[in-house]
N, C-alpha and C positions, 0 to 999 in steps of 0.2 A: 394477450399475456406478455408482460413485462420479459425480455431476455436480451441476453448478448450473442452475437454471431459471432463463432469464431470459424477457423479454420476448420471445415468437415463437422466441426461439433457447435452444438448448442448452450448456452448457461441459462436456467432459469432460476435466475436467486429467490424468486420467493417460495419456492418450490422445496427448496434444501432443510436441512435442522439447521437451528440458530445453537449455537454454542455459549454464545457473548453476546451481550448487548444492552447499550447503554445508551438514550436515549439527549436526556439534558443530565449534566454534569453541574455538580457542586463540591464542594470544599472536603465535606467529608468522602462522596463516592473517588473522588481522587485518591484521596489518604488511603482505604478501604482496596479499591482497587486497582492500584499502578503505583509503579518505583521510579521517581525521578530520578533520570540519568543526566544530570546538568540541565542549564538553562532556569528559567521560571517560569510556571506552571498555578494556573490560578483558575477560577470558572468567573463566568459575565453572562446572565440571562442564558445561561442554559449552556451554553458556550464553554469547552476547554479555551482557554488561550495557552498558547507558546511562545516567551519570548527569550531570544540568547543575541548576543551582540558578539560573539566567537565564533570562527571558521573552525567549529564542529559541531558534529552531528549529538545536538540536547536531544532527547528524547525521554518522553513520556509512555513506560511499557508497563504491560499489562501484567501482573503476580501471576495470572493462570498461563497455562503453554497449553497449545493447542496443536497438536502433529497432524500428517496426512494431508489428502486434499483437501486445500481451506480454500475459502473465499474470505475476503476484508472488502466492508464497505462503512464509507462515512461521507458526510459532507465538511467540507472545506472551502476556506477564503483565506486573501492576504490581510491583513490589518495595516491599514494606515498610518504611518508612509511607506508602510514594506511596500513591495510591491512583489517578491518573489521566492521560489523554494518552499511548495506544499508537499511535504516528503512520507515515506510509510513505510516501514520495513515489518514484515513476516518470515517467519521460518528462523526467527534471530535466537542470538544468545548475546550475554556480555560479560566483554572482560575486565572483572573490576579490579587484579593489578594494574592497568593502562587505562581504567574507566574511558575505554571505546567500545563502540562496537563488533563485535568478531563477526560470528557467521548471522550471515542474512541476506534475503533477496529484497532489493532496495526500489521504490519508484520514486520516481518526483514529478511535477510539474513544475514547468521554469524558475527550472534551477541549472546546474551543472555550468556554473560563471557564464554560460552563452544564451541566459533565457531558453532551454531545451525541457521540454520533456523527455525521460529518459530511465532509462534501467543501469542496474548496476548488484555486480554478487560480490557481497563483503567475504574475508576480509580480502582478499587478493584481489578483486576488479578486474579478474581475467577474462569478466564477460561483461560487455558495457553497451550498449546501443540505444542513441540518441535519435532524436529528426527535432526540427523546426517549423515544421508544419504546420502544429499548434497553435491556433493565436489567442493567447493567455487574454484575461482582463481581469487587472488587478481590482480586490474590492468583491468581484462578483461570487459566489455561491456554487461551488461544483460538488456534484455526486461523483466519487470518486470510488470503484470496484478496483482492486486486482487479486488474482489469483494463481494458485499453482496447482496440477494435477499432475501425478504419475502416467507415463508412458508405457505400453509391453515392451519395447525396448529399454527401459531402463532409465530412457531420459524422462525430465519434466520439461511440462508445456509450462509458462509462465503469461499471463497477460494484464493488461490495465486497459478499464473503458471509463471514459470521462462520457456523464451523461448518460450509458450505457452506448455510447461507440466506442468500439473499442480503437484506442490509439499506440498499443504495441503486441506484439505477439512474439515470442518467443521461446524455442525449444531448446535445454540447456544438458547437454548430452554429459558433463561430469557433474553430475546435481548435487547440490545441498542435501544429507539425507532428512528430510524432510517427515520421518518418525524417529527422529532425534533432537531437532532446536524447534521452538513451539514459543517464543513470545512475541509478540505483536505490539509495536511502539510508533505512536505518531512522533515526528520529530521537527524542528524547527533550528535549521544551518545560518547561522545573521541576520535572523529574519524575525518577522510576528506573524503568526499562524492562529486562524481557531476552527476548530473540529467540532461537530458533533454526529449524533444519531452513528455511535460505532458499533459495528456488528461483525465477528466471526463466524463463519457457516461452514458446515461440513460440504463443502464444494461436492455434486455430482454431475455427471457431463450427460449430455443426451447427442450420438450418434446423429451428424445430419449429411451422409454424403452427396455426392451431386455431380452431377456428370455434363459435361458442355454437347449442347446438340450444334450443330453447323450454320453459320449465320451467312453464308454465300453459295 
């Protein structure tokens, strides 16, 4: 059974309710369902594409909001000659006096000017955390999940798994309230992106603790 391993807990996406989902994209399910926030936005064999030539965040958001523990999965590439910044934001909202982004929990792959995969909470970026570990290839086709769940403490967990490994995890102890902002936007930052097979899911977590036996 298809899952992600996180800390102490399990994801099993195929297991959840789908909320959203949208398979191959054309012309009209564009118009129909999502609000162009800059950039240019078109479908190709099935394919959203993204293209903006500005150092900001174009985004492609979805009309419906979805609150709570969500999950986002799609697949994604860079388009030729891009080569970088496959971005995703959930839990968002916008602000159309400043036509930016306000609230939102943000991931990328190599992006962030230093080729990083990396996190980021709009609007303030008070929470940010990047690695380089990652070794991107431009061109090639990633399943990209991320997701956020409430905490009993109050915080949320956030993470992203490329592939279904997961390559960030993080807990964000002044959280987004996240039965408040509910749109979900692919986005493309100077770059050429194309997305498909997108899917929102009412994220549920499965308890996997574990405990270390002694290896000496």
């Amino acid at each position: 059974m298809r899952h992600i391993q996180l800390m102490k807990k399990k994801v099993f996406p195929e297991r959840v309710e789908t909320l959203f989902e949208i398979n191959d994209f054309n012309s009209q399910s564009i118009s129909d369902l999502f609000d162009i926030k800059g950039g240019k936005w078109y479908s190709e064999d099935g394919w959203l594409i993204g293209e903006n030539r500005e150092c900001t965040a174009a985004m492609c958001v979805t009309k419906s909001t979805f609150t709570g523990d969500l999950l986002v999965e799609f697949d994604a590439a860079t388009v030729a000659p891009a080569t970088r910044d496959i971005n995703v934001t959930w839990h968002g909202s916008w602000n159309e006096e400043t036509n930016t982004r306000e609230m939102g929990y943000v991931m990328g792959i190599n992006g962030f000017w230093e080729g990083r995969i990396g996190f980021e909470k709009s609007p303030k970026y008070d929470l940010l955390v990047l690695t380089e570990l990652f070794r991107f290839e431009p061109g090639k086709i990633y399943h990209v999940t991320v997701g956020s769940f409430a905490l009993p403490s109050g915080a949320v967990r956030i993470f992203m798994a490329i592939d279904d490994v997961v390559a960030l995890e993080i807990t964000d102890p002044d959280p987004i309230d996240i039965n408040a902002y509910g749109f979900v936007g692919l986005e493309v930052f100077c770059t050429k992106v194309k997305y498909k097979n997108l899917k929102v899911k009412r994220l549920e977590i499965t308890d996997d603790y574990k405990t270390y036996t002694p290896q000496f």
